[in-house]
N, C-alpha and C positions, 0 to 999 in steps of 0.2 A: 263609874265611867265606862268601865268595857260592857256591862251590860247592857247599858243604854246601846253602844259603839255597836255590836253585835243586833241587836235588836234591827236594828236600822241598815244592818247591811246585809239580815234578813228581808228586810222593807225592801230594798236594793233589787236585792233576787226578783222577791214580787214583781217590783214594778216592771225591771227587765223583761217577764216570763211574759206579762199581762198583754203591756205596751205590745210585744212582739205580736203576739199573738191574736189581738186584736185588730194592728195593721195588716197585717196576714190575712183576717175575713176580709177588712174593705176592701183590700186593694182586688182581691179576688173577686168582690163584688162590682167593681166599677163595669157602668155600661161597656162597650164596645169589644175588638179585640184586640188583647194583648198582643197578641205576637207581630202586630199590623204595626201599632202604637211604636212597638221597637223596633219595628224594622225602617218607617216613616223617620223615626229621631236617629238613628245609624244613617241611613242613607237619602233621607230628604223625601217630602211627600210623593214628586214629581214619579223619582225613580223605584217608588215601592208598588205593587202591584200582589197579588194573590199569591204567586211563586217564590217571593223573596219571603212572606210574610211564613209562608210554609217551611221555608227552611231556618229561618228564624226559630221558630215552634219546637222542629225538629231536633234543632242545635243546641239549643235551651231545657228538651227537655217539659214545655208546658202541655203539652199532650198527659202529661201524666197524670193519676187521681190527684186530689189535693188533701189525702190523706198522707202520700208518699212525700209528699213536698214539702208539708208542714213537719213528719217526719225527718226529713235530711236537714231543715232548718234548725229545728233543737238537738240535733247531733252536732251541726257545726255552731250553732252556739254555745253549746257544753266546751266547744274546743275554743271558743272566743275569736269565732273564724264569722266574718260578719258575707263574705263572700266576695264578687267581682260584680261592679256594673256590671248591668244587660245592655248598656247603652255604649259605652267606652271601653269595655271590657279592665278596667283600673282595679285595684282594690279598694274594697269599700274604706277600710279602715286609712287607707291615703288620703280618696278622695275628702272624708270626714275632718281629718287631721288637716290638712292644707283649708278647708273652708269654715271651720269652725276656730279657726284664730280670730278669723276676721270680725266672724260673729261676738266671740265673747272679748274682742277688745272693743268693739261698737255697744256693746251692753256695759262694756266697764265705763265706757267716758259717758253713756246716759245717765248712770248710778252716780256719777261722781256730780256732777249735772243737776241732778234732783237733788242732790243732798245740799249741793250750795243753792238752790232756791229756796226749795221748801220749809227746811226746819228753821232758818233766819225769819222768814216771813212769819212762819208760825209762833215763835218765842217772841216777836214785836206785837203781832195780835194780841198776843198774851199778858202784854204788858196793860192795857184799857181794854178789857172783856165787855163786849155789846159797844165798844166804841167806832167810831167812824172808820178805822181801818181795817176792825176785827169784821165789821159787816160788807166790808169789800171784799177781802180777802174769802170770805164764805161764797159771795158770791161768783167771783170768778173762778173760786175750784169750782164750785157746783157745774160752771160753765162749761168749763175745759175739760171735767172728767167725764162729762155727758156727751161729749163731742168724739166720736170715732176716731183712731190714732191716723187712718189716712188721711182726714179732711185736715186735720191741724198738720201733715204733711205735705200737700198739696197747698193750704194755705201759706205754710214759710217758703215756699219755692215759688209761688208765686210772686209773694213780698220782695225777700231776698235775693232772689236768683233773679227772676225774669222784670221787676218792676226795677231796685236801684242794681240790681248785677252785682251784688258784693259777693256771694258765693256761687259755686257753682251744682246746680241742679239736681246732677247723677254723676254715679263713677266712683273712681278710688285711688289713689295716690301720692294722697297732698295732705296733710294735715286740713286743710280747709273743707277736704270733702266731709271728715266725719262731722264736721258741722251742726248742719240743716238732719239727717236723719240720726243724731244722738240727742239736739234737742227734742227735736218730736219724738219721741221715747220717755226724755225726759221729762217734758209738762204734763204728761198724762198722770207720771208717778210725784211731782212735786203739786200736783193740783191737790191728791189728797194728802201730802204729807205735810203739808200747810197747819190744815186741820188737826191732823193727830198728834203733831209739834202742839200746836194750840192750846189744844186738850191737857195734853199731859201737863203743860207748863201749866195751866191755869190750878189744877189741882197739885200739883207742886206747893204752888203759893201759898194756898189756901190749908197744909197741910200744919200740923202742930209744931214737927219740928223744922219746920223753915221759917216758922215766927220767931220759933224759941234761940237761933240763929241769928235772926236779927234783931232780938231782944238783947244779943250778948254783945252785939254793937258792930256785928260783924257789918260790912257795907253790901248794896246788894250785889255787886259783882263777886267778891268774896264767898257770900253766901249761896248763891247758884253755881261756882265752881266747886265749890268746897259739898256742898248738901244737894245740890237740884240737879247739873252735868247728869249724873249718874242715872237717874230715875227717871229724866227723862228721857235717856238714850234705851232705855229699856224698849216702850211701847213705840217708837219709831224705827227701834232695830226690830221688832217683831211686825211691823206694818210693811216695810220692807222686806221680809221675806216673806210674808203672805202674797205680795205683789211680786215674786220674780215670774206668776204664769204671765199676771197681764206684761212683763217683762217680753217673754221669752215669743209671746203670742204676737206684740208688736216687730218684735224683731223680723217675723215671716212676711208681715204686711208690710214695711220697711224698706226691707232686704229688699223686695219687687218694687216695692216705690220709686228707688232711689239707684234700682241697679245694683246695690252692694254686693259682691262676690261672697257671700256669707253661707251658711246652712239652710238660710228661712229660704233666700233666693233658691238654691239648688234645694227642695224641698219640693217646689212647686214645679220646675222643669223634672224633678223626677217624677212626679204625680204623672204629670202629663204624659209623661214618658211612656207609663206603667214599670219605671224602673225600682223594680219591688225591694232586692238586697239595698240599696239607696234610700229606699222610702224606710226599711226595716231601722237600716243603721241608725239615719237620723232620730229618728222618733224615740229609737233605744236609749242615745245618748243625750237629747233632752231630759228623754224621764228619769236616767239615773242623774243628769245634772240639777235634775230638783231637789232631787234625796239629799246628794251631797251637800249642797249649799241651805238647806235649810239645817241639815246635822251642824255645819259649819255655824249657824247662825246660833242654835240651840247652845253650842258648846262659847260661843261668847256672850249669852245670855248667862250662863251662868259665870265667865270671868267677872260679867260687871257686877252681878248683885248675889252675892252665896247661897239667898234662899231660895234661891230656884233649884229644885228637886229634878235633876236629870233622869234620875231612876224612876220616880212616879212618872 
């Protein structure tokens, strides 16, 4: 267990060093100029002109090679110093911290979302394989996982919002906002957990010792709590952590759909911004929220079933 534990918080480092490093070239590389970009988001298009953009530059610091810059970044990330907006002048790690609640409590009620859709629908599939509802059920994930998460967002606000007005559009609140952009999060990930519910239950059934189960007289609800539960939360808890990118990735498309004050939202106004320490942070602390939650997922992969080898 600490082998693995270490291994992965080696992984951590990586990904840390990478992610940075990599937002680092693109942001460097985006057409236009930076220091116009911030000075326009500070003080508004109208009133930015060549001279503010210059003292911007100068204040900042972007004059400088981008050998030096990339330099002063892995020294203050050695210290776990993420920096200050270009834009607000805030700390990065504030700004993060106040916008990433929002985020990962709107990823927590779409997980919770998917889970009551998905693996219900999938274990009824499972009950008549090639039957009339297993062939609906196929079809409509195929539907819904083919369909980009904004247009299945745009369509509930539609429906919902603008057609009978039961909830509302955009914004934040109300318990009723997280609504509309946690389900659309949600159908993308309960479209295929349908399926891999399906899957795994149908070979459940068909396995030796869940006959041998119900050969003992056990009934079927007995014998899937007792023998199936288990095996099948396996390959659905491992589907679900493969899907926290397309998770984290909706979240960005979402977050701007729907207005949500989250990280994907301010992700995209820092882009625009060219608010680099903003753009660093974020993207850092996505990438180590991969790591962690997929360790998290590994280590109750192995509570459910002991023959899962942590250390291989």
């Amino acid at each position: 267990m600490l082998k693995y534990i270490s291994q992965r918080l080696l992984q951590l480092v990586f990904v840390v060093w990478s992610v940075g490093t990599l937002t680092f070239i693109l942001t460097r590389s985006l057409p236009g100029d930076m220091a116009y970009r911030i000075a326009a988001s500070r003080y508004g298009y109208d009133q930015t002109d060549a001279a503010a953009a210059a003292l911007v530059r100068a204040e900042l610091g972007l004059d400088q090679p981008w050998w030096q810059s990339y330099f002063d970044w892995l020294v203050d990330l050695a210290q776990f110093n993420l920096g200050h907006s270009l834009v607000s002048g805030e700390s990065v790690w504030s700004e993060i911290a106040h916008q990433f609640g929002h985020t990962l409590a709107l990823a927590l009620v779409a997980l919770v979302i998917s889970l009551v859709i998905g693996p219900p629908l999938g274990l009824l599939a499972a009950q008549r394989p090639s039957g009339i509802f297993d062939r609906l059920t196929l079809v409509v994930s195929t539907v819904l996982r083919s369909v980009p998460v904004f247009i299945i967002g745009i369509a509930l606000i539609t429906l919902l919002a603008v057609q009978v007005k039961w909830l509302p559009a955009a914004g934040y609140g109300t318990p009723q906002h997280y609504i509309l952009p946690a389900l659309t999060l949600a159908i993308g990930l309960a479209a295929v957990s349908i399926r891999v519910s399906r899957h795994a239950m149908v070979q459940v059934q068909t396995s030796e010792y869940y006959h041998f189960a119900e050969l003992k007289g056990l009934s079927k609800w007995t014998a899937f709590c007792r023998h199936g539960l288990r095996n099948v939360a396996i390959p659905i808890l491992a589907y679900h952590s493969v899907q926290l990118v397309y998770l984290v990735e909706g979240v960005v498309i979402v977050e701007s759909l729907f207005a949500w004050p989250g990280s994907g939202h301010a992700l995209v106004h820092a882009i625009v911004a060219r608010d680099v320490p903003m753009i660093q942070g974020t993207a850092l602390i996505m990438g180590a929220m991969f790591v962690v939650l997929n360790m998290v997922v590994d280590l109750l992969s192995g509570l459910i079933d002991p023959r899962v080898d942590l250390a291989r």
